[in-house]
PASEBA-1860 file (N, C-alpha, C; in nm, 3 decimals):
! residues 291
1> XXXXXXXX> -2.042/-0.367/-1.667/-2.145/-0.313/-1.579/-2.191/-0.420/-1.480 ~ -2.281/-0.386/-1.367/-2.303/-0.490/-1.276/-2.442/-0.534/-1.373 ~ -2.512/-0.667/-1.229/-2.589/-0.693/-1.313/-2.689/-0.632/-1.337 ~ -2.854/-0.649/-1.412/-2.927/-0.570/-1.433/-3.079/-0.666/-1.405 ~ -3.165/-0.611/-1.360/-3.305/-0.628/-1.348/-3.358/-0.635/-1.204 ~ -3.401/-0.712/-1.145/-3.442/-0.683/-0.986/-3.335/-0.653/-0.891 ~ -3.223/-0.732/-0.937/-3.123/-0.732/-0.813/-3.030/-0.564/-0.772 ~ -3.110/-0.493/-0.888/-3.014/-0.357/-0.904/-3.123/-0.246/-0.801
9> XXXXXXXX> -3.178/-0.321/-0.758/-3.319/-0.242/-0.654/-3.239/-0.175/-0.573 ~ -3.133/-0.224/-0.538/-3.053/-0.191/-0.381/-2.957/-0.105/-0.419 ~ -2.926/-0.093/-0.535/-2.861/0.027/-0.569/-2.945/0.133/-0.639 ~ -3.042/0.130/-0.706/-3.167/0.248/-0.732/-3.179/0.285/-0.623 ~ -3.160/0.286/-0.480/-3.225/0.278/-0.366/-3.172/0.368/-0.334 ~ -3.069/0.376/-0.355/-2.925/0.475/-0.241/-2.929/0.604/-0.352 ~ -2.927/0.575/-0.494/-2.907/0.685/-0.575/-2.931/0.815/-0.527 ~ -3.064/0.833/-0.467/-3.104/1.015/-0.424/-2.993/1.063/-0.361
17> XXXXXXXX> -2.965/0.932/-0.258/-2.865/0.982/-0.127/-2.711/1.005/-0.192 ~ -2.690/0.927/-0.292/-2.537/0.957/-0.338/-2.556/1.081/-0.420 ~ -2.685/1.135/-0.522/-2.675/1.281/-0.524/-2.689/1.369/-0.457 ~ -2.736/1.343/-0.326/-2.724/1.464/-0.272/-2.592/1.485/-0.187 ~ -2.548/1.368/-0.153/-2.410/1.396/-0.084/-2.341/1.436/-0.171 ~ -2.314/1.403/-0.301/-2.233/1.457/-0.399/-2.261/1.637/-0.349 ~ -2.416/1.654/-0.400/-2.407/1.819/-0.394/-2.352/1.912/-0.264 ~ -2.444/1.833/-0.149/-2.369/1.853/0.008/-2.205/1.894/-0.035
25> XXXXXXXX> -2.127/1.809/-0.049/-2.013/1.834/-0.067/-1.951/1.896/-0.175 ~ -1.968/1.939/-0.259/-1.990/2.048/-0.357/-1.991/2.193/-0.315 ~ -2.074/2.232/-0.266/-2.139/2.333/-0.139/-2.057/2.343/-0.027 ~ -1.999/2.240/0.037/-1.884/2.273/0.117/-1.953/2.353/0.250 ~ -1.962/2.269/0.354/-2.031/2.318/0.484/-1.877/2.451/0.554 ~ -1.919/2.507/0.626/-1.785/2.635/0.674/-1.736/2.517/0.753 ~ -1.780/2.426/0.819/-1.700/2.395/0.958/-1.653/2.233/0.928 ~ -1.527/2.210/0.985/-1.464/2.105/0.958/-1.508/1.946/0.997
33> XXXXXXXX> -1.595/1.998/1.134/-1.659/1.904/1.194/-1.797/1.843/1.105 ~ -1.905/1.975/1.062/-1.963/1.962/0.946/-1.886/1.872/0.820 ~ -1.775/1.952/0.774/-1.716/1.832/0.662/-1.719/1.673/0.678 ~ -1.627/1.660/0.803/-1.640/1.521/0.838/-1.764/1.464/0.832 ~ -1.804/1.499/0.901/-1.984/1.410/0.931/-2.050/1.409/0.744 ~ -2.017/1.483/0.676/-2.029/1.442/0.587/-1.968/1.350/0.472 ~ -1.819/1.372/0.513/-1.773/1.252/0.460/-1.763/1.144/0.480 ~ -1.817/1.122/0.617/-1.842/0.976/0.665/-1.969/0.880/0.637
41> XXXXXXXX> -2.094/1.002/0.584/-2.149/1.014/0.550/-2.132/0.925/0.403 ~ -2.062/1.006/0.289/-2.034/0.943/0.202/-1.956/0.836/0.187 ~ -1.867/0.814/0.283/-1.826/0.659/0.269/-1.911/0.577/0.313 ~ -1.973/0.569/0.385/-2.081/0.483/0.403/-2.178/0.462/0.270 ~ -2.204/0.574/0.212/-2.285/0.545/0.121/-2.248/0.468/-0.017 ~ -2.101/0.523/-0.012/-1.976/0.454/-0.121/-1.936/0.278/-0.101 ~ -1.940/0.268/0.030/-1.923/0.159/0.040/-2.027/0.012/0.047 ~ -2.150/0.106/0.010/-2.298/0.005/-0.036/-2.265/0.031/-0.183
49> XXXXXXXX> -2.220/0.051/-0.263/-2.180/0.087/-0.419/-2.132/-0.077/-0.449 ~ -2.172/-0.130/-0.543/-2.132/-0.244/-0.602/-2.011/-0.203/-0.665 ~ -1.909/-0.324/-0.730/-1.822/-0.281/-0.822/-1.887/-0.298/-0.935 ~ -1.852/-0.175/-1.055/-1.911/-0.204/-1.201/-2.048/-0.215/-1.126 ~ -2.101/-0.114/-1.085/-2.273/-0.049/-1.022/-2.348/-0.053/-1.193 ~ -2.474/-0.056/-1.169/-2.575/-0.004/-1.260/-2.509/0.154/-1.331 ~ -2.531/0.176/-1.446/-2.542/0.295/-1.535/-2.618/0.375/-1.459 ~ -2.701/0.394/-1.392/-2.779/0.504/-1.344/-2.739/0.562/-1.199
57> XXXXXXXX> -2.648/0.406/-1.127/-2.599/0.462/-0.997/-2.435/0.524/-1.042 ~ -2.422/0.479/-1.183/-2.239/0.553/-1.215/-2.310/0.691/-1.238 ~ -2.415/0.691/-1.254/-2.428/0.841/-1.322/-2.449/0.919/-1.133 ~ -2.536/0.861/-1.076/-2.548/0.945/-0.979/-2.435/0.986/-0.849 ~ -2.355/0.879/-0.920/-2.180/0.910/-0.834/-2.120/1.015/-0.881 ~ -2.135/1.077/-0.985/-2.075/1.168/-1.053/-2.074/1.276/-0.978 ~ -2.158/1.361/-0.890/-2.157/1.488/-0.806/-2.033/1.425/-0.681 ~ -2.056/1.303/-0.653/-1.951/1.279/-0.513/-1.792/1.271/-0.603
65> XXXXXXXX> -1.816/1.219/-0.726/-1.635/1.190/-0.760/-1.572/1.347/-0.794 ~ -1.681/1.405/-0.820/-1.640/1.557/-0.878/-1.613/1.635/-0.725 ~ -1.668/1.621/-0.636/-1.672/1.694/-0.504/-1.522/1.658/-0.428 ~ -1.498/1.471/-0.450/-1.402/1.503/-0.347/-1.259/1.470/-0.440 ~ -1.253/1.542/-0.516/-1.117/1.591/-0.619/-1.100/1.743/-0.622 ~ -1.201/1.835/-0.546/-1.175/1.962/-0.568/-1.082/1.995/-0.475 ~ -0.976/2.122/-0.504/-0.878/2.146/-0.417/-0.921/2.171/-0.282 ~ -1.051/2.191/-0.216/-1.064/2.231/-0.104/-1.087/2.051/-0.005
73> XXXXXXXX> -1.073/1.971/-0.086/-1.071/1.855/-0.045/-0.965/1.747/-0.050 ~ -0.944/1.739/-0.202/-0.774/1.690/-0.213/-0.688/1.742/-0.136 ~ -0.709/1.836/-0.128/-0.541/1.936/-0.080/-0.598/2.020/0.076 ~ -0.690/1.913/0.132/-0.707/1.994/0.271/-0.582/2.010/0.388 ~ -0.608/2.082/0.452/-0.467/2.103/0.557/-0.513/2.024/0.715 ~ -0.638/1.943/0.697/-0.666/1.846/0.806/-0.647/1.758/0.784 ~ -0.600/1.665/0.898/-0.532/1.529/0.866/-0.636/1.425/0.894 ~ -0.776/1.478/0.966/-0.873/1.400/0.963/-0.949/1.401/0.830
81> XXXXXXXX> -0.949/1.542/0.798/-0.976/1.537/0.604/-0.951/1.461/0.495 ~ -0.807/1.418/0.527/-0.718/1.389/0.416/-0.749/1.243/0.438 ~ -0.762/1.179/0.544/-0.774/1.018/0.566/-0.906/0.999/0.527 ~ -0.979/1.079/0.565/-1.179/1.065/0.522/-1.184/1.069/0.345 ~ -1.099/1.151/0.308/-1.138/1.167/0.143/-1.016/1.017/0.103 ~ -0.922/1.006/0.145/-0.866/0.910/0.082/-0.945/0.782/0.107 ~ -1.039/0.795/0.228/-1.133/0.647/0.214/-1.232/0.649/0.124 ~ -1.276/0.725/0.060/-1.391/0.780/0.024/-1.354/0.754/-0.145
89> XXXXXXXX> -1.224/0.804/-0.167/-1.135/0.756/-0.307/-1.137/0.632/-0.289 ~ -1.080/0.549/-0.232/-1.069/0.388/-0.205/-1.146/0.345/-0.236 ~ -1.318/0.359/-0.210/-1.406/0.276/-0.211/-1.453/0.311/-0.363 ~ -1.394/0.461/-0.412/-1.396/0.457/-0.570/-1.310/0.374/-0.629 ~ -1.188/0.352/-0.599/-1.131/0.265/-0.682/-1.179/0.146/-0.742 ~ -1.234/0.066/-0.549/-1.301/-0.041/-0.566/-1.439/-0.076/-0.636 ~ -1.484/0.053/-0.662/-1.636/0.031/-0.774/-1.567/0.016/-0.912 ~ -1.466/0.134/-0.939/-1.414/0.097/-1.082/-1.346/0.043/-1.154
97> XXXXXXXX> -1.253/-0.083/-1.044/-1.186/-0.150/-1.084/-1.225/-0.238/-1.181 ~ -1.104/-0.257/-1.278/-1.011/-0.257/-1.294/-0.942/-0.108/-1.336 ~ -1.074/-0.027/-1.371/-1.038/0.124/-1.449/-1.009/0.221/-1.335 ~ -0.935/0.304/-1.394/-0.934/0.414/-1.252/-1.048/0.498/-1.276 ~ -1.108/0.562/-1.123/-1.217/0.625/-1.132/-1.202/0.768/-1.197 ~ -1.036/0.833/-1.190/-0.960/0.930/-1.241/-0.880/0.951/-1.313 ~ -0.787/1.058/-1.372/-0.684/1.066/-1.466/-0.553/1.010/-1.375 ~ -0.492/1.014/-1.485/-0.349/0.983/-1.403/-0.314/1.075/-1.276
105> XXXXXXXX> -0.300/1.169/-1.314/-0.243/1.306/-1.215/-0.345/1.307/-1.108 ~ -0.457/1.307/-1.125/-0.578/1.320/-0.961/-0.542/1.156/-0.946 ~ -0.486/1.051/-0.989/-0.494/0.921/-0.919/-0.374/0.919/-0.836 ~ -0.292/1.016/-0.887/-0.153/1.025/-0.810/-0.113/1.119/-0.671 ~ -0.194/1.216/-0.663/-0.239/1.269/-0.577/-0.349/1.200/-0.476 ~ -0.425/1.128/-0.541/-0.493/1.047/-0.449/-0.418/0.913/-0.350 ~ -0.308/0.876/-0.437/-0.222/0.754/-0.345/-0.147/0.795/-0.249 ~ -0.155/0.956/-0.259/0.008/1.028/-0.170/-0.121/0.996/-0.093
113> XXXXXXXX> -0.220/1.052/-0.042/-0.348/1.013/0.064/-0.327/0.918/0.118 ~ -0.365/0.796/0.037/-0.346/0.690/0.078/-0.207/0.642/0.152 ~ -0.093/0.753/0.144/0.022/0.690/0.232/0.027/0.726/0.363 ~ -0.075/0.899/0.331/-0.075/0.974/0.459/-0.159/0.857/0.540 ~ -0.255/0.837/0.480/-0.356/0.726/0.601/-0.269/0.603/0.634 ~ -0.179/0.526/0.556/-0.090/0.451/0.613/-0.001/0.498/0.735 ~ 0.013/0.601/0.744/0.124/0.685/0.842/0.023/0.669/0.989 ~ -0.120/0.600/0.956/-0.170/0.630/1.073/-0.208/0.461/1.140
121> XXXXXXXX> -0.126/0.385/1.085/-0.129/0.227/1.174/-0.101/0.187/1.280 ~ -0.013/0.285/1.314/0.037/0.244/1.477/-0.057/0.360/1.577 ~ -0.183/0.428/1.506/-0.264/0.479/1.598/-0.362/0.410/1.588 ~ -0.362/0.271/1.710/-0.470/0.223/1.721/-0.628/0.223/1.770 ~ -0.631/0.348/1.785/-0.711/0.364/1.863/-0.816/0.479/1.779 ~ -0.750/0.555/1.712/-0.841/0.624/1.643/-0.908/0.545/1.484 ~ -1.024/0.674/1.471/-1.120/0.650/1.314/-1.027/0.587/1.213 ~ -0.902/0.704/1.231/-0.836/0.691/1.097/-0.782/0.543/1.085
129> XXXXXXXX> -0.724/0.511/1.180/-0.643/0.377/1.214/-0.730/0.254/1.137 ~ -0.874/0.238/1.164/-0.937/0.190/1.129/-0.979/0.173/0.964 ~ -0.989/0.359/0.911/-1.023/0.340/0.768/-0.853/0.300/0.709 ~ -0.736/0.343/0.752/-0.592/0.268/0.770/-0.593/0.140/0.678 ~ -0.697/0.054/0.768/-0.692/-0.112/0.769/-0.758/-0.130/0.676 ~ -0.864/-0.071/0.607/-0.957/-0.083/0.496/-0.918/-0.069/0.382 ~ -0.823/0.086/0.400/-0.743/0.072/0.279/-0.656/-0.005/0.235 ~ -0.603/-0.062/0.351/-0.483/-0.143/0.284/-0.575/-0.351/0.226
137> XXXXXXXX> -0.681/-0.315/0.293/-0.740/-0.423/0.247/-0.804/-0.437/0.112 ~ -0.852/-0.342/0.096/-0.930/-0.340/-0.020/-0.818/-0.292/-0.103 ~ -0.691/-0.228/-0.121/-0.558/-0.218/-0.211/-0.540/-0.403/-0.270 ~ -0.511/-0.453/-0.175/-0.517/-0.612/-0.204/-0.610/-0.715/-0.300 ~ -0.711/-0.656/-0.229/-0.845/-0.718/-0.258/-0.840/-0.707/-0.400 ~ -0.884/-0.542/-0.479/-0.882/-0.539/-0.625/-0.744/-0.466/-0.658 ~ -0.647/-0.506/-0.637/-0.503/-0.484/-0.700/-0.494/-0.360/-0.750 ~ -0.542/-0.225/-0.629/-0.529/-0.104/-0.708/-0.411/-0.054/-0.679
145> XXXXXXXX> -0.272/-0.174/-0.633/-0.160/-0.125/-0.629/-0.050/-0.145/-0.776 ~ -0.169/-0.182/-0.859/-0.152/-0.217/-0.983/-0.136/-0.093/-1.085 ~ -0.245/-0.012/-1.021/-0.308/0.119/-1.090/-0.168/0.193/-1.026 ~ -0.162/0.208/-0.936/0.008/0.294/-0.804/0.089/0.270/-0.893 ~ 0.121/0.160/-0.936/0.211/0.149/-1.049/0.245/0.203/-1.176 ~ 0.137/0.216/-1.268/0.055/0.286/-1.378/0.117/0.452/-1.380 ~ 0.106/0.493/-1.232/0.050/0.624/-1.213/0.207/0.700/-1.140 ~ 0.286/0.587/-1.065/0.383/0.643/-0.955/0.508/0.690/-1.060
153> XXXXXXXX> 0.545/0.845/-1.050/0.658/0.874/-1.049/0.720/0.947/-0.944 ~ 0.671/0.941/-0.835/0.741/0.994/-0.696/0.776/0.943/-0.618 ~ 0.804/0.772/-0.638/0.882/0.712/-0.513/0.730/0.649/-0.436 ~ 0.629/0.652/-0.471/0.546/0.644/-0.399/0.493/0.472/-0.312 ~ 0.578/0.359/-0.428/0.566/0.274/-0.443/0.683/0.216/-0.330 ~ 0.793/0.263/-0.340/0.880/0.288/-0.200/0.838/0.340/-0.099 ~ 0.813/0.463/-0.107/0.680/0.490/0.049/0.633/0.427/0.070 ~ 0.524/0.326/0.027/0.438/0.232/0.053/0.515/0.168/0.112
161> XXXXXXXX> 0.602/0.060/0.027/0.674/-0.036/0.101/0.770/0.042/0.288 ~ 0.828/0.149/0.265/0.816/0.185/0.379/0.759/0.176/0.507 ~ 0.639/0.212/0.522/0.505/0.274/0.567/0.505/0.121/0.614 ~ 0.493/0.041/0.527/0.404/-0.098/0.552/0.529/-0.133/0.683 ~ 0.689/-0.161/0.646/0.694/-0.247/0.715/0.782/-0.169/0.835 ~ 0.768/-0.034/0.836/0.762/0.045/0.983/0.657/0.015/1.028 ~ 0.539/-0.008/0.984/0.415/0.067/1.050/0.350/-0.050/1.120 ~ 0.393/-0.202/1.084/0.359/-0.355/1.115/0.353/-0.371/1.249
169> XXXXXXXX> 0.251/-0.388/1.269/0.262/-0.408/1.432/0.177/-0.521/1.487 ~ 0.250/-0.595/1.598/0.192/-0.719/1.690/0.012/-0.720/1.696 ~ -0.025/-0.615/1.711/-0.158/-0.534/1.760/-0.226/-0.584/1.643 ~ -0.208/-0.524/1.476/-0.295/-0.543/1.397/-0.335/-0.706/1.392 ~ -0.465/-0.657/1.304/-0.553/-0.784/1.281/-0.432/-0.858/1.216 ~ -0.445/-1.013/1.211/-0.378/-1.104/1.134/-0.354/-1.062/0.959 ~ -0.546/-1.028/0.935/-0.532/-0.985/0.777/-0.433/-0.866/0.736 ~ -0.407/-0.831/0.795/-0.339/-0.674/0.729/-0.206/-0.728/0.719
177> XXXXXXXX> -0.166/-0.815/0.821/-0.039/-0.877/0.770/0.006/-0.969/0.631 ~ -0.132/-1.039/0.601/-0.165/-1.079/0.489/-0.161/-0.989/0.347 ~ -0.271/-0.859/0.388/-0.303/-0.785/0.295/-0.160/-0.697/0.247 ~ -0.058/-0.674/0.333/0.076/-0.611/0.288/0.144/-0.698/0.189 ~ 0.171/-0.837/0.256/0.225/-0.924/0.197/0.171/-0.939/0.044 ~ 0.049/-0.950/0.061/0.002/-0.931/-0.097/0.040/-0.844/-0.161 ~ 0.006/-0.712/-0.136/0.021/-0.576/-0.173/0.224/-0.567/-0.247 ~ 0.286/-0.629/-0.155/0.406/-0.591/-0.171/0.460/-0.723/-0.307
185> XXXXXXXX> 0.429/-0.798/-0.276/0.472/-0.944/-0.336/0.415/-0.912/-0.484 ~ 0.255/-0.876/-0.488/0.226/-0.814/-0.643/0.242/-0.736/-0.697 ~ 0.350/-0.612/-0.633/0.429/-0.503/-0.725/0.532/-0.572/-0.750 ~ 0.630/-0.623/-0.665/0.719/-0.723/-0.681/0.716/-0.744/-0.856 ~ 0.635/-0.870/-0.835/0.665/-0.927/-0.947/0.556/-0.866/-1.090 ~ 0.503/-0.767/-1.068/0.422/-0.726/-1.176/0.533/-0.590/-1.202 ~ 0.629/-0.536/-1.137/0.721/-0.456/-1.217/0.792/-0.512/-1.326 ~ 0.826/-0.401/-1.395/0.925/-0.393/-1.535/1.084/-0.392/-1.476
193> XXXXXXXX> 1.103/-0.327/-1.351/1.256/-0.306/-1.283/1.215/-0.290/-1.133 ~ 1.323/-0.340/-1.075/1.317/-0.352/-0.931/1.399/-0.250/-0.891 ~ 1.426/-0.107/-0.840/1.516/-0.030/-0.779/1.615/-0.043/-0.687 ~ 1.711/-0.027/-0.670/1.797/-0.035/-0.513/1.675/0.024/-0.403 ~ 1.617/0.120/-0.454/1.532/0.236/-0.343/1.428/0.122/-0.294 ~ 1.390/0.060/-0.368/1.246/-0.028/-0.325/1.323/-0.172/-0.203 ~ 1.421/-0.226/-0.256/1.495/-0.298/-0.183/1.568/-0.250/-0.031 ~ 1.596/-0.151/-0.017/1.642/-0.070/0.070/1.542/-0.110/0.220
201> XXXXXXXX> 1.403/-0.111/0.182/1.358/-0.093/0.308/1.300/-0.290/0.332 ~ 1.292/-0.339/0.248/1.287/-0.488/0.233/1.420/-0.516/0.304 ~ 1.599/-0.459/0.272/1.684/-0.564/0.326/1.650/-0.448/0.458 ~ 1.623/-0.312/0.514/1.658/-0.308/0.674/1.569/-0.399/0.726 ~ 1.472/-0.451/0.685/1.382/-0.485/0.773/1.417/-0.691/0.812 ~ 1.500/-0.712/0.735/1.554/-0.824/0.752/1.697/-0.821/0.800 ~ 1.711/-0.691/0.847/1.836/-0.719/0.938/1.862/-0.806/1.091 ~ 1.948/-0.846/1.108/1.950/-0.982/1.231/1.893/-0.871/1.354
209> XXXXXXXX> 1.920/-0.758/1.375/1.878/-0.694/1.503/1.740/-0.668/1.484 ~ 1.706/-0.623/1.406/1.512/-0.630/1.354/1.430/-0.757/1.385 ~ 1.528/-0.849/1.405/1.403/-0.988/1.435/1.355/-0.968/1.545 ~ 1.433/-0.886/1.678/1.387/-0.914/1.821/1.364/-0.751/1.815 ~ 1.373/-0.617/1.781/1.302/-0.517/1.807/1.200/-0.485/1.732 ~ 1.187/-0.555/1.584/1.013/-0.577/1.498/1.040/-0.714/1.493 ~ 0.937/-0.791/1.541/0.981/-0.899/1.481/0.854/-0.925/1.363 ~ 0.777/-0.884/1.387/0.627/-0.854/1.271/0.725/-0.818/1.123
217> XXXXXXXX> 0.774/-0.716/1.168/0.846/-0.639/0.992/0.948/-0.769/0.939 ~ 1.054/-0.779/1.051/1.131/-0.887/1.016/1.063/-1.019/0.954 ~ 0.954/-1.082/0.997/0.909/-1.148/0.929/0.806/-1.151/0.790 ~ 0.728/-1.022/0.767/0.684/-0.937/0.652/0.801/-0.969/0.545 ~ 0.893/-0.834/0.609/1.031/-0.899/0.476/1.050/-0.961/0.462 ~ 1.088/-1.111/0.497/1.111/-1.227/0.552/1.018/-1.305/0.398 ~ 0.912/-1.281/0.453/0.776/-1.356/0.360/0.804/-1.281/0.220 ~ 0.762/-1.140/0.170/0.782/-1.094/0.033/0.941/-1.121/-0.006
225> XXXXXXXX> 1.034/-1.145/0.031/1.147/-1.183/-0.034/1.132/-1.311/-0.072 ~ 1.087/-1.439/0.024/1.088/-1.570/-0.023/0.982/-1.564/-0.113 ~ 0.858/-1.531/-0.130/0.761/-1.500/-0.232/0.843/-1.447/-0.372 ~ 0.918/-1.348/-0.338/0.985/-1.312/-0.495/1.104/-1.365/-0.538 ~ 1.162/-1.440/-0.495/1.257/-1.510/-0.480/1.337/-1.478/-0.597 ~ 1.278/-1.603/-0.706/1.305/-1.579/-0.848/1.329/-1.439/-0.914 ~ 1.189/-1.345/-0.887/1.191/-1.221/-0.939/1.279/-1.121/-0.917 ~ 1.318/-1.167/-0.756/1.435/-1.060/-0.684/1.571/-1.090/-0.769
233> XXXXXXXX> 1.620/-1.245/-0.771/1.768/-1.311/-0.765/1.881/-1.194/-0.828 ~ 1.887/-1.161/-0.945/1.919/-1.090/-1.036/1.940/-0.909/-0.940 ~ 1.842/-0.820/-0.909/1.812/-0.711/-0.885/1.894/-0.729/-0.692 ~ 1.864/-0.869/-0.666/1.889/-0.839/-0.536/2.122/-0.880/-0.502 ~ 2.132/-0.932/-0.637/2.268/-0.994/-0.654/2.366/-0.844/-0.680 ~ 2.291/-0.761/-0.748/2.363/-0.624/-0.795/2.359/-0.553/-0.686 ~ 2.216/-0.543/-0.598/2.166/-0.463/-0.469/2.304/-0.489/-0.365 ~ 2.314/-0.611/-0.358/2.455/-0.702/-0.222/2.593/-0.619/-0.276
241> XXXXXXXX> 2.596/-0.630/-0.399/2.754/-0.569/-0.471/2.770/-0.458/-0.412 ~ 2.666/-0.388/-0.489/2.644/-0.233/-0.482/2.635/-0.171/-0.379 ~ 2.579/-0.198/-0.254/2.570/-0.185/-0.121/2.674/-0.242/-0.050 ~ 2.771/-0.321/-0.036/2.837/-0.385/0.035/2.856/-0.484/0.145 ~ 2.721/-0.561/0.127/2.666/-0.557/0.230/2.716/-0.760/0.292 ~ 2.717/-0.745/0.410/2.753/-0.851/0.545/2.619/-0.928/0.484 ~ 2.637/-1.031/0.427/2.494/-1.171/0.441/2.487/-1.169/0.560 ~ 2.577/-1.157/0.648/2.573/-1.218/0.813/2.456/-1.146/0.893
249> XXXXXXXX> 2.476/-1.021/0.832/2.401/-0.907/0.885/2.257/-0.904/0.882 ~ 2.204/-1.037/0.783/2.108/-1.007/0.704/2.013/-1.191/0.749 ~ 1.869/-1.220/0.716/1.778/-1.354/0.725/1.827/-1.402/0.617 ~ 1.887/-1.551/0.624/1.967/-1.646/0.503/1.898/-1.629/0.414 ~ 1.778/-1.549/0.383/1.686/-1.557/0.276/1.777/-1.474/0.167 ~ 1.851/-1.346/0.282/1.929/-1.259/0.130/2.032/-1.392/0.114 ~ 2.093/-1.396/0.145/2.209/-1.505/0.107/2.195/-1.605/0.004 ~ 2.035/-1.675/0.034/1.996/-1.761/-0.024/1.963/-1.678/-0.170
257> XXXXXXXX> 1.880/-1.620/-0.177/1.836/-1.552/-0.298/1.967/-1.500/-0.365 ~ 2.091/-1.454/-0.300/2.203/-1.441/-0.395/2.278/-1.542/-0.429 ~ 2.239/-1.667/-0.412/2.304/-1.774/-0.430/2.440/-1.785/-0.526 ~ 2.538/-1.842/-0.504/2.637/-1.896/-0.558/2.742/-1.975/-0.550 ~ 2.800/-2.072/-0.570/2.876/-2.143/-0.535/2.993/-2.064/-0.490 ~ 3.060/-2.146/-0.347/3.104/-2.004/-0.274/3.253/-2.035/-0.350 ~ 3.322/-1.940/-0.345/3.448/-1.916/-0.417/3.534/-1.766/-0.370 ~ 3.631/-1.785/-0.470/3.752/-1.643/-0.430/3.619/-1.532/-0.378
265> XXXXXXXX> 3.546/-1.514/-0.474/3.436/-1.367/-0.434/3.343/-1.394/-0.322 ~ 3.392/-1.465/-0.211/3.283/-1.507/-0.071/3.138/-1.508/-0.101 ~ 3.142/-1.559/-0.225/2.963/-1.570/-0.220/2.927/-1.701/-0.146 ~ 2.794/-1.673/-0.120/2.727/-1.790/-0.035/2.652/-1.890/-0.071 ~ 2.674/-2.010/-0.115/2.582/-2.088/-0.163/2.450/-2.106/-0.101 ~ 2.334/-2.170/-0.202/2.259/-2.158/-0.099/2.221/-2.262/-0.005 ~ 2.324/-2.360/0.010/2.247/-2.486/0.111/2.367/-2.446/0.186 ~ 2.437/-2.307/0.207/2.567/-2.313/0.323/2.490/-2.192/0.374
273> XXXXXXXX> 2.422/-2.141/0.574/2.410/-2.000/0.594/2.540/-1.915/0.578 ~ 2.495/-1.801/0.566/2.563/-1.692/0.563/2.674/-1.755/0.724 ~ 2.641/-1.745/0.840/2.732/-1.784/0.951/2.830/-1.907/0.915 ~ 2.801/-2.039/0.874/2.855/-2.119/0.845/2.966/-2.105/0.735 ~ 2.927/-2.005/0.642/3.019/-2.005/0.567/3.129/-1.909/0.542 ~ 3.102/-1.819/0.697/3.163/-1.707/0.727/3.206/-1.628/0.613 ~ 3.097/-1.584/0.555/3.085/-1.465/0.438/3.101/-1.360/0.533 ~ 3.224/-1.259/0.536/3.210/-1.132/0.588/3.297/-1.051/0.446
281> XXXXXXXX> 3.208/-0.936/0.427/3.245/-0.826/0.387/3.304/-0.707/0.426 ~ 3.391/-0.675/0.458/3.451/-0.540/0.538/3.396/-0.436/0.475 ~ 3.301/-0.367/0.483/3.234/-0.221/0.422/3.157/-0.129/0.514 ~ 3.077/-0.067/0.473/3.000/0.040/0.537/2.848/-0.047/0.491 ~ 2.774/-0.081/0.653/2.698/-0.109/0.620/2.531/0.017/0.617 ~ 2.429/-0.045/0.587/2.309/-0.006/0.573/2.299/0.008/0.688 ~ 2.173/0.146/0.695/2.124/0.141/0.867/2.048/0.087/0.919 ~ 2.041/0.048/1.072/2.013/-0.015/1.130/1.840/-0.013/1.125
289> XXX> 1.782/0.127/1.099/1.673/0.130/1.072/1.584/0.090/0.958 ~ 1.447/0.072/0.958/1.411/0.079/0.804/1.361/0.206/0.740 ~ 1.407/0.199/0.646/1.438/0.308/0.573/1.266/0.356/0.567
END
């Protein structure tokens, strides 16, 4: 629990207001514009919420966590909806971390949210773009890509990685470049198995033509591969087989991370680049895009 005696004044304070937005939204205004203004409403109010709040302000959150899990909110068909309640979840995560504020199944439905609002980074200019950046900050901040983990059986953890290093752009703040890197580097190495699927969008984005048309992503991948280095070696040595893939094609980092003394099987050591040691594979390569 947080702490307790004078300093909990500032959260007694807000309590009326977080029950009544709870009920507000419960009640469900007819008009969409109405919705919003109320859910902005409640993130604001969510986001004065301590983590591990007083017992009396967990109790008075209870009308807002119940309100925005109901199907007319989870499962709205507005895309300004869906980014407002997934901020609104976020700033729940961040009160209940390390615990989820939900069951498995409403936490899993709540991250597909959270990808839709990732889908909105390269709109710089709008609300969403903004709560965008929050989420992916505060994902970092208390490692609720920890909980994504816990919870993901839909690929969702690959979406993410997706999302992130399509969506990287010159424009964003410095931190968000940070906050991915985290985000990606601590599923990394807090998984049980690394997929081909999760690697997929890590090697397009370190392809040699990606440095000069992203060069943001190219260097993202760039950073979580040398970060997992160790963790990858193994997952990323089967990934090169299995795929067929040109080192040449690729930042000496894959090369390096598949290290081997080079021999009959053209592997690449790692103090020789991939160019120098003219590793070519004749195959079908990966596409040019990220996946």
């Amino acid at each position: 629990m947080g702490s307790t005696g004078i300093d909990d004044s500032s959260q007694k304070a807000i309590e009326p207001e977080l029950v009544d937005i709870g009920n507000k939204l419960i009640r469900r205004p007819s008009s969409t514009v109405e919705l919003l203004m109320l859910l902005d409403e409640a993130e604001s109010l969510l986001a004065k919420v301590w983590q591990q709040p007083p017992r009396s302000t967990c109790k008075a959150l209870l009308q807002t966590m119940k309100a925005l899990i109901t199907d007319e909110l989870l499962h709205n068909d507005d895309l300004n909806v869906q980014v407002a309640v997934a901020s609104c979840c976020n700033e729940l995560t961040r009160i209940t971390a390390p615990d989820f504020p939900y069951e498995d199944d409403t936490m899993r439905e709540i991250f597909q949210l959270f990808m839709i609002a990732f889908e909105q980074l390269p709109c710089e200019s709008s609300r969403n773009y903004y709560r965008a950046l929050h989420i992916v900050g505060t994902v970092a901040k208390v490692r609720s890509s920890l909980m994504l983990l816990d919870v993901d059986t839909d690929g969702l953890v690959v979406e993410m990685f997706r999302l992130f290093l399509n969506n990287i752009g010159s424009n964003n703040p410095s931190d968000v470049f940070k906050y991915m890197e985290m985000i990606m580097t601590m599923v990394i190495e807090e998984s049980d198995d690394i997929s081909f699927n999760l690697l997929r969008p890590l090697l397009a984005s370190v392809k040699m033509q990606n440095r000069d048309i992203s060069p943001i992503s190219w260097e993202l991948g760039k950073k979580v591969l040398e970060n997992c280095e160790t963790k990858l070696q193994s997952y990323l040595r089967e990934a090169a087989k299995a795929m067929n893939l040109e080192f040449g094609d690729y930042a000496e980092i894959v090369a390096y991370i598949c290290h081997e003394t080079s021999n009959d099987n053209n592997k690449v050591s790692k103090e020789v680049s991939p160019a120098a040691a003219g590793v070519v594979i004749q195959t079908d390569r990966i596409s040019k895009s990220v996946y």
